[in-house]
DSSP file (Angstrom, degrees, kcal/mol; ACC not computed):
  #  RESIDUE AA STRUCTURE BP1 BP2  ACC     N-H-->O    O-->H-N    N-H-->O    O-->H-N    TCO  KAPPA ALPHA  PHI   PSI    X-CA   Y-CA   Z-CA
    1    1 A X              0   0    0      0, 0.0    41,-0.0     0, 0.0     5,-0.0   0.000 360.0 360.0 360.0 132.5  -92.5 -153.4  -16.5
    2    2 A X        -     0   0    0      1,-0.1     4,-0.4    40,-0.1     3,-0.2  -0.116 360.0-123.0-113.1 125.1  -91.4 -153.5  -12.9
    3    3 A X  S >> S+     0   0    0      1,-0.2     4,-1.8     2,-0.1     3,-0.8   0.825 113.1  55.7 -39.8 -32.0  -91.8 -149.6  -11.0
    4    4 A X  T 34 S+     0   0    0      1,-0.2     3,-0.3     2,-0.2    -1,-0.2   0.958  99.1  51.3 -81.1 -28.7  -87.9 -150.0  -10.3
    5    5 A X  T 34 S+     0   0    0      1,-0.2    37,-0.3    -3,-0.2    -1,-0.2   0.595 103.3  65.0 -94.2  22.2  -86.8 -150.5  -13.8
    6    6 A X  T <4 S+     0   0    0     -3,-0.8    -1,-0.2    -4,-0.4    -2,-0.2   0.806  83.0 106.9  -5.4 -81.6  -88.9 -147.3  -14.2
    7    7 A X     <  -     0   0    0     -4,-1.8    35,-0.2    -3,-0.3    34,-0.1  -0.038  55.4-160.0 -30.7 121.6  -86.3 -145.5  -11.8
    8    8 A X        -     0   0    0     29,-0.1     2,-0.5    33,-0.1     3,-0.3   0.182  27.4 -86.8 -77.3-145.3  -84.0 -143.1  -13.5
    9    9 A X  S    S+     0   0    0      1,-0.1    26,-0.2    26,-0.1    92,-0.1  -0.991 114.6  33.8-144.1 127.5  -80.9 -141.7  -12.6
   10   10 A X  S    S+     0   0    0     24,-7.7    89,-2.1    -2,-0.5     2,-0.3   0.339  85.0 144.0 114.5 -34.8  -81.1 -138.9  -10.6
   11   11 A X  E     -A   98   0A   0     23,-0.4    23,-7.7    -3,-0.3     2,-0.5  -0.555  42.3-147.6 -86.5 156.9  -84.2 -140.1   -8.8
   12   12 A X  E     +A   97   0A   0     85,-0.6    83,-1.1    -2,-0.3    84,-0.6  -0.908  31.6 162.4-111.9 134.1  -84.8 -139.3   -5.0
   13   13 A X  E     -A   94   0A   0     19,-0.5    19,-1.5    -2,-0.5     2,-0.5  -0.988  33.3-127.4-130.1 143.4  -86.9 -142.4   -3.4
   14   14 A X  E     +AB  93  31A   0     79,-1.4    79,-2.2    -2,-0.3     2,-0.2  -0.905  36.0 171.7-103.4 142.8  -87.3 -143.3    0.4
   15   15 A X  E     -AB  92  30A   0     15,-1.1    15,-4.3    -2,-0.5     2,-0.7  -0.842  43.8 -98.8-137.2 157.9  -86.5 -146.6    1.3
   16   16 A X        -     0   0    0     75,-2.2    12,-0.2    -2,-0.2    13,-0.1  -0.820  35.7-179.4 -85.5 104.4  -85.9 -149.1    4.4
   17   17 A X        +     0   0    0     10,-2.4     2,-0.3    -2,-0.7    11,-0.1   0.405  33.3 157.4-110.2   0.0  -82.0 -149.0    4.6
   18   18 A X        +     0   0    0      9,-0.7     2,-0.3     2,-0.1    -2,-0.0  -0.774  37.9  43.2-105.5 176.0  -82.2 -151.5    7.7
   19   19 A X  S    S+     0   0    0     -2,-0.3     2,-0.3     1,-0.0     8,-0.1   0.698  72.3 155.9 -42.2 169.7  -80.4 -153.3    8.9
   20   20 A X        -     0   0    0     -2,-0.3     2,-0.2     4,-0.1     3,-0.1  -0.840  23.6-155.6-174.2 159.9  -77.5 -151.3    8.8
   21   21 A X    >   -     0   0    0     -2,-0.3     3,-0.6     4,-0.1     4,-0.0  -0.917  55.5  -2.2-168.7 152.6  -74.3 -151.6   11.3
   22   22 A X  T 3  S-     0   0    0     -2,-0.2     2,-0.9     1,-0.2    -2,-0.0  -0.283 128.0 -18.7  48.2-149.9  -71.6 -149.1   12.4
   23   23 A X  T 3  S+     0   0    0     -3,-0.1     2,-0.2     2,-0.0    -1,-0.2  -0.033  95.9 132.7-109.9  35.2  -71.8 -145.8   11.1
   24   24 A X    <   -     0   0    0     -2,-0.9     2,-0.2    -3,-0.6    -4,-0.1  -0.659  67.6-102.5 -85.9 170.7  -74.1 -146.7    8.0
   25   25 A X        -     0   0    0     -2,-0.2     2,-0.3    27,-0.0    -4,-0.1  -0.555  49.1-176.2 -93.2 141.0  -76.8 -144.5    7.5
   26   26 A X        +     0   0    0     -2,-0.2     2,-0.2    -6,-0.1    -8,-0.1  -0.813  15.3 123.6-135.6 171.9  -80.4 -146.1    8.8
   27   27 A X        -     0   0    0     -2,-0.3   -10,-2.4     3,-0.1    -9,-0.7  -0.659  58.8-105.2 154.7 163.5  -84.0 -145.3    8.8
   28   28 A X  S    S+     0   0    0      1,-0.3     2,-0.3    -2,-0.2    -1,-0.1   0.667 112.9  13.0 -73.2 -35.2  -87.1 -146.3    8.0
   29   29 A X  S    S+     0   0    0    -13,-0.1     2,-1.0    -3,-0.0    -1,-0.3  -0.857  80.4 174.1-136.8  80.5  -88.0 -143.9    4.8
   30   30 A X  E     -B   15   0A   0    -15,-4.3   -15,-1.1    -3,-0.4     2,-0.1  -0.862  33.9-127.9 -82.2 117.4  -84.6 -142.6    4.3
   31   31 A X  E     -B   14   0A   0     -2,-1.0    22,-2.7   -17,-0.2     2,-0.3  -0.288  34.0-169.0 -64.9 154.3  -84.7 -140.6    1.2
   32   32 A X  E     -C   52   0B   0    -19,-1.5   -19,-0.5    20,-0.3     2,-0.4  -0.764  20.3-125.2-128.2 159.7  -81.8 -142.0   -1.3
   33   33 A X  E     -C   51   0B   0     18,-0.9    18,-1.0    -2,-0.3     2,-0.8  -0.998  27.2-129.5-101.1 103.8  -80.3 -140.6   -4.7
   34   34 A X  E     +C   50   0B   0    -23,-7.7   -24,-7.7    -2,-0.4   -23,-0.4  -0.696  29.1 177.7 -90.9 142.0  -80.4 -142.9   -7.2
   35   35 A X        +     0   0    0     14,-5.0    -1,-0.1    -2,-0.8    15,-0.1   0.638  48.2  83.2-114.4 -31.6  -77.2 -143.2   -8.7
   36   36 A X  S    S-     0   0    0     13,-1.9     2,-0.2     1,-0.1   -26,-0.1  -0.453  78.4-103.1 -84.4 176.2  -77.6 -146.0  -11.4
   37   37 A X    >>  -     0   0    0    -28,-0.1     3,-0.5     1,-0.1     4,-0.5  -0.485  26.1-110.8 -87.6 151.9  -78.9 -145.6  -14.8
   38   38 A X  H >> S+     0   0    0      1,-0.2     4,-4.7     2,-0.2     3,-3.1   0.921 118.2  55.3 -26.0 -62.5  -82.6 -146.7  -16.2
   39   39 A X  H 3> S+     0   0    0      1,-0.4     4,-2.9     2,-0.2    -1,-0.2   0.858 108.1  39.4 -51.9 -42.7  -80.8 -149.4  -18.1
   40   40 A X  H <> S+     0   0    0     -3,-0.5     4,-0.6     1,-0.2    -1,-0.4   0.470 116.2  59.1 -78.4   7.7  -78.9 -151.3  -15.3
   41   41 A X  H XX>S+     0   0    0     -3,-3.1     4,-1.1    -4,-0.5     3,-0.7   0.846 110.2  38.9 -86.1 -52.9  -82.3 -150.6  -13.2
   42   42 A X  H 3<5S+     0   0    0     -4,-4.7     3,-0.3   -37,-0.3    -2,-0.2   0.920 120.5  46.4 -66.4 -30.3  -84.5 -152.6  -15.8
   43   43 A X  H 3<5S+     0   0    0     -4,-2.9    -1,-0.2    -5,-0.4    -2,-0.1   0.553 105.4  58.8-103.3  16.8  -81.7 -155.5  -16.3
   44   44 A X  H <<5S-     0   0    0     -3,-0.7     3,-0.4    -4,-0.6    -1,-0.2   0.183 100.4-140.2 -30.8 -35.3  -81.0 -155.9  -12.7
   45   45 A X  T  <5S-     0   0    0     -4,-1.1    -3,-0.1    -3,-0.3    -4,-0.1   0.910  85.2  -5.4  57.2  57.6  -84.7 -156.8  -12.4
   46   46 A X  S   <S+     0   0    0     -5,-0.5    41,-2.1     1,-0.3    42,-0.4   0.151  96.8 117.5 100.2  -9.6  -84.6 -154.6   -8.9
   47   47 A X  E     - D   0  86B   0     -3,-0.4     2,-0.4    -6,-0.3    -1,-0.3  -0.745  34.9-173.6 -90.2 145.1  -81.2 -153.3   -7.8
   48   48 A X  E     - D   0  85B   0     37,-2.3    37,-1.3    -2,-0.2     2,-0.8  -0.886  24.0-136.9-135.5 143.4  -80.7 -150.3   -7.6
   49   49 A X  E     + D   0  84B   0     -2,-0.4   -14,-5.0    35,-0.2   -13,-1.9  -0.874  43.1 168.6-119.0 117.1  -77.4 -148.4   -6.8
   50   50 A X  E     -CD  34  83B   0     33,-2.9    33,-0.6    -2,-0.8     2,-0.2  -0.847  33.7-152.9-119.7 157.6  -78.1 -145.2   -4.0
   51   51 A X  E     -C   33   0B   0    -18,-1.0   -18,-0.9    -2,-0.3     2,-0.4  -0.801  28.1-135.3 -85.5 153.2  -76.8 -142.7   -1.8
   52   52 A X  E     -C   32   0B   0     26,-0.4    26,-2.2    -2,-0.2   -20,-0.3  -0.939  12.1-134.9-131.9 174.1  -78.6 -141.8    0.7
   53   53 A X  E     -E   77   0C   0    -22,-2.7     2,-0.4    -2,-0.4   -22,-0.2  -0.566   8.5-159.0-116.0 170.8  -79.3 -138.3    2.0
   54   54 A X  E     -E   76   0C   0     22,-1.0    22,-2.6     2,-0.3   -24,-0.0  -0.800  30.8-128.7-118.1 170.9  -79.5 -136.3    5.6
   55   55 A X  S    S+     0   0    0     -2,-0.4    20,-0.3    20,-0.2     2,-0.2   0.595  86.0 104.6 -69.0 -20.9  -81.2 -133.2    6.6
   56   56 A X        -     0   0    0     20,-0.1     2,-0.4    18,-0.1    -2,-0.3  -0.555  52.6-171.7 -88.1 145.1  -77.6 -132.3    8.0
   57   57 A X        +     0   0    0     -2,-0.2     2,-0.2    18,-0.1    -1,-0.1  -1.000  14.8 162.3-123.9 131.2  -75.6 -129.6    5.6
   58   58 A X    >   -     0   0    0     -2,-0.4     3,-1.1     3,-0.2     6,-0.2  -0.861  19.6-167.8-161.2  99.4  -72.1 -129.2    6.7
   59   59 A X  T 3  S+     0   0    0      1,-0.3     5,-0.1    -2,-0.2    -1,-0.1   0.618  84.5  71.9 -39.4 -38.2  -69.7 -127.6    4.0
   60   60 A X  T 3  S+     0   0    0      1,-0.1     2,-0.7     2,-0.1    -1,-0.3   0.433  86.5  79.9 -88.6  -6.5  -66.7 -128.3    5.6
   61   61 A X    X   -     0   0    0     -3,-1.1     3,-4.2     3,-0.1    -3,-0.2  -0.821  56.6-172.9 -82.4  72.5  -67.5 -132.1    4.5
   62   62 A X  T 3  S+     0   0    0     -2,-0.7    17,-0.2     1,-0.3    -1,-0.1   0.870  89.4  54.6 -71.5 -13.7  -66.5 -132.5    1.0
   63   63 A X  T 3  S+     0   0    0     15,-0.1     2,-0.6     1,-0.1    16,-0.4   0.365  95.6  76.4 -79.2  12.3  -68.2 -136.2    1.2
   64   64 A X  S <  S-     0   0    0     -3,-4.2     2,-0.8    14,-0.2    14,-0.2  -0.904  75.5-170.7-125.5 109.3  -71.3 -134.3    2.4
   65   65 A X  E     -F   77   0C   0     12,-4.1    12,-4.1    -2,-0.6     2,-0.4  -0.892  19.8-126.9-116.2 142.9  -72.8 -132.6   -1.1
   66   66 A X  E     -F   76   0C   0     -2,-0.8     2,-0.3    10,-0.3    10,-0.2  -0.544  15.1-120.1 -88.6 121.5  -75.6 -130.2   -0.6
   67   67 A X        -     0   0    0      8,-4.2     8,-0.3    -2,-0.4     4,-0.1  -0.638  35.8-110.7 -86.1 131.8  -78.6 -130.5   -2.3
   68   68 A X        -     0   0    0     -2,-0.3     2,-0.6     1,-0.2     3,-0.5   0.633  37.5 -99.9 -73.6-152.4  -79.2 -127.4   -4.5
   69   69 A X  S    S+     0   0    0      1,-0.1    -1,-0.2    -3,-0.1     3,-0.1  -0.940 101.5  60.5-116.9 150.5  -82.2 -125.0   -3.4
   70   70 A X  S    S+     0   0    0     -2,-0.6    -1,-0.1     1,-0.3    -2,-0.1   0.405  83.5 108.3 110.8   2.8  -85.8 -125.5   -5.4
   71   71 A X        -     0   0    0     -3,-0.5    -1,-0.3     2,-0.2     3,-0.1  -0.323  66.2-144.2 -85.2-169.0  -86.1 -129.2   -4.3
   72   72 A X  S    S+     0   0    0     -3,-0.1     2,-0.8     2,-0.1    -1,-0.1   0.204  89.9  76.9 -96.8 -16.5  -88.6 -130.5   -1.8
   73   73 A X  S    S-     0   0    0     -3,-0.1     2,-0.2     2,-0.0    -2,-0.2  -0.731  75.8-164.1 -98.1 148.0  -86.2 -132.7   -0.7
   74   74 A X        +     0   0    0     -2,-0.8     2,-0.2    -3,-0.1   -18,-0.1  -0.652  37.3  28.6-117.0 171.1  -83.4 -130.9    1.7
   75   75 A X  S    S-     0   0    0    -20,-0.3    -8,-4.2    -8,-0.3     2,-0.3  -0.695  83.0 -24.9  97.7-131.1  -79.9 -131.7    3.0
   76   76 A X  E     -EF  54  66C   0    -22,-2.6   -22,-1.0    -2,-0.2     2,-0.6  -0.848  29.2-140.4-127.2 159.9  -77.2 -133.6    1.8
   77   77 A X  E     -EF  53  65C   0    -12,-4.1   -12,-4.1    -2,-0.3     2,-1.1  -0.941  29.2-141.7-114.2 138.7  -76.2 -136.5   -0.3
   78   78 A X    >   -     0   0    0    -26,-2.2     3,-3.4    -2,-0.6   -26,-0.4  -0.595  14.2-168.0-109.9 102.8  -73.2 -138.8    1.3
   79   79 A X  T 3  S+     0   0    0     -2,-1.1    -1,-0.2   -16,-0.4   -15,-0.1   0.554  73.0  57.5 -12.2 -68.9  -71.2 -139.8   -0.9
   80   80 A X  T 3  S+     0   0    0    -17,-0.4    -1,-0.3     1,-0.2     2,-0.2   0.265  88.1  75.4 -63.1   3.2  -69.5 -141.9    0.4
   81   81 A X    <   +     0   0    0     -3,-3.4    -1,-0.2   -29,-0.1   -29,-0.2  -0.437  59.6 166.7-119.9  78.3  -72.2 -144.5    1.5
   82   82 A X        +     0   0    0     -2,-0.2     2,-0.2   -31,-0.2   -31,-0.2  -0.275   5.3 167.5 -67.8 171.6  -72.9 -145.7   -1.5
   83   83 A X  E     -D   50   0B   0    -33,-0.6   -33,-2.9     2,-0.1     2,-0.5  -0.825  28.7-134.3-172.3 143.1  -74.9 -148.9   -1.6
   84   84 A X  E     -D   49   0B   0     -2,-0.2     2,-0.3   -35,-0.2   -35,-0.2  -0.940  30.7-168.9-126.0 127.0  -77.0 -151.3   -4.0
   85   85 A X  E     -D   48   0B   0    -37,-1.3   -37,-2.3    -2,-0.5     2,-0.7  -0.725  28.0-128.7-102.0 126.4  -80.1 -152.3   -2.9
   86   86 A X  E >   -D   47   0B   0     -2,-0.3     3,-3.1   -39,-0.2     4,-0.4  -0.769  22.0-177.5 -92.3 118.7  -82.8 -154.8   -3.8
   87   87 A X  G >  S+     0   0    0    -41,-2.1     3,-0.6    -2,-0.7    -1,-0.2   0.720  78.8  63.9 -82.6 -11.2  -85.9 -152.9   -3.9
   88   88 A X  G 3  S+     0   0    0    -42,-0.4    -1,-0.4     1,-0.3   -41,-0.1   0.707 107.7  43.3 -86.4 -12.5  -88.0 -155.9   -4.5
   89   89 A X  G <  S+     0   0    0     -3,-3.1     2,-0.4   -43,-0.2    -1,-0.3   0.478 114.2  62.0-111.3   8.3  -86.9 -157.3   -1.1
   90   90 A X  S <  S-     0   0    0     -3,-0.6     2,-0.3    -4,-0.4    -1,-0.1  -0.955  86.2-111.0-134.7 143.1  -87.4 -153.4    0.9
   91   91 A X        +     0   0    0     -2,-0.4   -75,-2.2   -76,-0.1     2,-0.2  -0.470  53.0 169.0 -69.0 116.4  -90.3 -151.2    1.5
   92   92 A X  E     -A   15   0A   0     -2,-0.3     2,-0.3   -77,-0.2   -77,-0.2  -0.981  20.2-164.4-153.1 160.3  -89.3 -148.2   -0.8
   93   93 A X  E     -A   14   0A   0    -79,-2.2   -79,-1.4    -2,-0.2     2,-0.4  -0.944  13.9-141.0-140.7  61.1  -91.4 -145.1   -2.0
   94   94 A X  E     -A   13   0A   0     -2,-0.3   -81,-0.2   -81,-0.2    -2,-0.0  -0.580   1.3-155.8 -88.1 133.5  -90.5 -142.7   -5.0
   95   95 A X  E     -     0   0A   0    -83,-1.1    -1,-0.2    -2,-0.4   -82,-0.2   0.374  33.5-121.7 -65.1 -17.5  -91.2 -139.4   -4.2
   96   96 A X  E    S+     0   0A   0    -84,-0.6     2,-0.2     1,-0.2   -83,-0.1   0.445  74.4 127.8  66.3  10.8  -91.5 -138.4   -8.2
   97   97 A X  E     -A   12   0A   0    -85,-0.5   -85,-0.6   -25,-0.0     2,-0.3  -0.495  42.0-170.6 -85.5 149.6  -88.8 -136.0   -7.6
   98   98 A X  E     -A   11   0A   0     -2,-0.2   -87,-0.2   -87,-0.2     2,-0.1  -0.829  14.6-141.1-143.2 131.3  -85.7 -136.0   -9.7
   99   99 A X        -     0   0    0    -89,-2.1     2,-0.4    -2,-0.3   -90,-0.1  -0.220  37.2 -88.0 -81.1 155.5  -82.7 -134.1   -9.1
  100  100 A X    >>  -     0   0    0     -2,-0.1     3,-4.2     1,-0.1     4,-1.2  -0.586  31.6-119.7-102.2 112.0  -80.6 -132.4  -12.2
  101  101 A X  H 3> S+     0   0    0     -2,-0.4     4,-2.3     1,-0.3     5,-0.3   0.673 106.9  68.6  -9.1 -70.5  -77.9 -134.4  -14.1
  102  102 A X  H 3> S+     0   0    0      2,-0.2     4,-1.8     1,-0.2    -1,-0.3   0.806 107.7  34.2 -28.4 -52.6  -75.1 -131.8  -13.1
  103  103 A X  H <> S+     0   0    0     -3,-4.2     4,-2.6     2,-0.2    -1,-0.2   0.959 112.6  54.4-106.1 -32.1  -75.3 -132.7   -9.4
  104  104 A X  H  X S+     0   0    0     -4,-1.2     4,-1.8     1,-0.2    -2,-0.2   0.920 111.9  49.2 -48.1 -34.8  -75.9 -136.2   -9.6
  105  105 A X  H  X S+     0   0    0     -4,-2.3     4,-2.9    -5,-0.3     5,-0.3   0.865 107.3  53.1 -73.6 -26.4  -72.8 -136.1  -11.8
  106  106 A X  H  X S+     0   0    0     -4,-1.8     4,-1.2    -5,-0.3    -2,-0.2   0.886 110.0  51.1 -72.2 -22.2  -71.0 -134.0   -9.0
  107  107 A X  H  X S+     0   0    0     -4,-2.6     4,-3.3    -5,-0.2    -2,-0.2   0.957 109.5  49.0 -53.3 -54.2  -72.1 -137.0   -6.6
  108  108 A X  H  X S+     0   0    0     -4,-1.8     4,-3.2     1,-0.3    -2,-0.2   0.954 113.0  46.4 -81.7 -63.5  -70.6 -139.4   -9.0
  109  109 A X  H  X S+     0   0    0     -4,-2.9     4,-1.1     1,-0.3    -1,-0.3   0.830 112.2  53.3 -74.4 -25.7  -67.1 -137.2   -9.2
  110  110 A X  H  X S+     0   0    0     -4,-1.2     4,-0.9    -5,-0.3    -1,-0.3   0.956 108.7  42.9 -62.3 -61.3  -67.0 -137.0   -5.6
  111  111 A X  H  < S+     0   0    0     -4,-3.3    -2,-0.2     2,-0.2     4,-0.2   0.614 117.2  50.6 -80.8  -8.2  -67.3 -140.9   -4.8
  112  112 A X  H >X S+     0   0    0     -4,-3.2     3,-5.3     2,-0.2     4,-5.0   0.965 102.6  62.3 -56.6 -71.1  -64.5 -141.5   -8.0
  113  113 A X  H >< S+     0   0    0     -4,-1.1     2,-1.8     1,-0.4     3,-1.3   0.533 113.4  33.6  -6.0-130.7  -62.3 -138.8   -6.1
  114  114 A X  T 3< S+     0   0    0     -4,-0.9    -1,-0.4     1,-0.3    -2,-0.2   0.085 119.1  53.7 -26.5 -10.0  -62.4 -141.5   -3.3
  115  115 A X  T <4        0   0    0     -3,-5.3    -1,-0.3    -2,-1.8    -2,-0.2   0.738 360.0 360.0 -81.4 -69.2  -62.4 -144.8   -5.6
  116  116 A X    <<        0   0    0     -4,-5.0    -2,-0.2    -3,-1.3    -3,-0.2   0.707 360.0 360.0 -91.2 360.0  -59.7 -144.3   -7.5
């Protein structure tokens, strides 16, 4: 079994999110939220559906959701750049960190809120 179908939901990994163009978010180790579940990780055979996060916290930003205190990873996750990724074709990292059901689900209600 694959390290990505591994991945839970909920995990924070850094990844290579370029290319990129216009105001998506880039970098070389970006750290990400992954947003899909174990199942679609393992029967996807390497896509992965992320957010990914910044250092920057700015309240006033409701797409900007603040990652809670007690992580190692800091900032924000933005919603709204959702993305799915094939991890088998990008240099990516998991950090072993995972982030608590409850805000990944408040990620999730954020980017519906804009969906639907």
């Amino acid at each position: 079994m694959s390290q990505v179908s591994l991945l839970e939901r909920g995990a924070v990994i850094r990844i290579n999110l370029n290319p990129t163009q216009g105001r998506e978010q880039r970098g070389n180790a970006r750290p990400c939220l992954v947003l899909s579940n174990m199942l679609f990780n393992q029967v996807r055979n390497g896509l992965v559906i992320v957010s990914p996060i910044t250092s920057t916290v700015k309240p006033n930003i409701q797409t900007l959701i603040p990652i809670p205190e007690g992580y190692r990873v800091k900032g924000s996750v933005i919603a709204e750049q959702v993305r799915t990724l094939d991890l088998s074709d990008r240099w990516w990292q998991d950090t072993e960190e995972i982030l608590a059901a409850q805000f990944v689900d408040r990620v999730v209600a954020v980017l519906k809120l804009i969906i639907d």
